[in-house]
N, C-alpha and C positions, 0 to 999 in steps of 0.2 A: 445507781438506779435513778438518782435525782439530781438534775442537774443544775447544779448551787446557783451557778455563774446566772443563768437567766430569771432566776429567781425575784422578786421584788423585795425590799424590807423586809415587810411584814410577814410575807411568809417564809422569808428564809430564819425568823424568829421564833417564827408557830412550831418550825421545821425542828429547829435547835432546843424546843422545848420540851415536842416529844421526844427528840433524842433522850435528851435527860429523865425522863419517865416513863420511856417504854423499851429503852433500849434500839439500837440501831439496825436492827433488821425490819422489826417489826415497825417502828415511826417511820420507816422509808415505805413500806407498804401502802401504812394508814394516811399517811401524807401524800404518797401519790394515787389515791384513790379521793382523798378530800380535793386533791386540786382540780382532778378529771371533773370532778362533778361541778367544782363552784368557776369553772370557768365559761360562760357563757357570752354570746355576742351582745355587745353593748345593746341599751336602748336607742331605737334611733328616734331622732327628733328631725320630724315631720316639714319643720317650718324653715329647718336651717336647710333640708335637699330643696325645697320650693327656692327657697333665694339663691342655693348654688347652680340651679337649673337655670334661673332667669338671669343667672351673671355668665355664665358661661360662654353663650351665644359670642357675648361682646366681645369676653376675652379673648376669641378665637376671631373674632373678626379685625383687632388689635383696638376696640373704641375704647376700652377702658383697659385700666393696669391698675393692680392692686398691689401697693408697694409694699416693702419690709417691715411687718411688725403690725400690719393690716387695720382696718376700721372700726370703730364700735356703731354699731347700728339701733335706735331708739326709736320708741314713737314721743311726738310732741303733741300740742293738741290742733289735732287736724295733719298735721304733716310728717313726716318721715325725719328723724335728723340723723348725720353722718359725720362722725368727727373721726380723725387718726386718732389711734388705740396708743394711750400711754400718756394723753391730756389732758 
């Protein structure tokens, strides 16, 4: 009924817990009834579709290239700063 494999940690933990306490018919139920519910689409954040829209353009026109492992983007005072991610 529940399909372990796609499971993440922690709920294949929650999973394995009701096993143990409610027995296994019934924690497959109660579990695939908690997952339906607490699975819902992320929050989106507003500011990072605004900069994906305004990089885009470029990308497709080939001005810019965002390479492996990508930028960290900041404000400084007054200006924008851009450094590769991982310095």
């Amino acid at each position: 009924m529940v399909d372990e494999a796609s499971l993440k940690k922690g709920e294949l933990r929650k999973l394995n817990a009701l096993r143990k306490s409610l027995g296994r018919t019934i924690a497959d139920e109660a579990f695939a009834k908690w997952l339906d519910q607490g699975r819902e689409a992320p929050a989106v954040d507003r500011d990072a579709e605004v900069i994906r829209d305004a990089l885009w353009g470029l990308i497709q026109e080939g001005k810019l290239f965002i390479r492996r492992g990508g930028y960290v983007v900041r404000r400084g005072r007054g200006r924008v700063i851009v450094e590769p991610a991982g310095e």
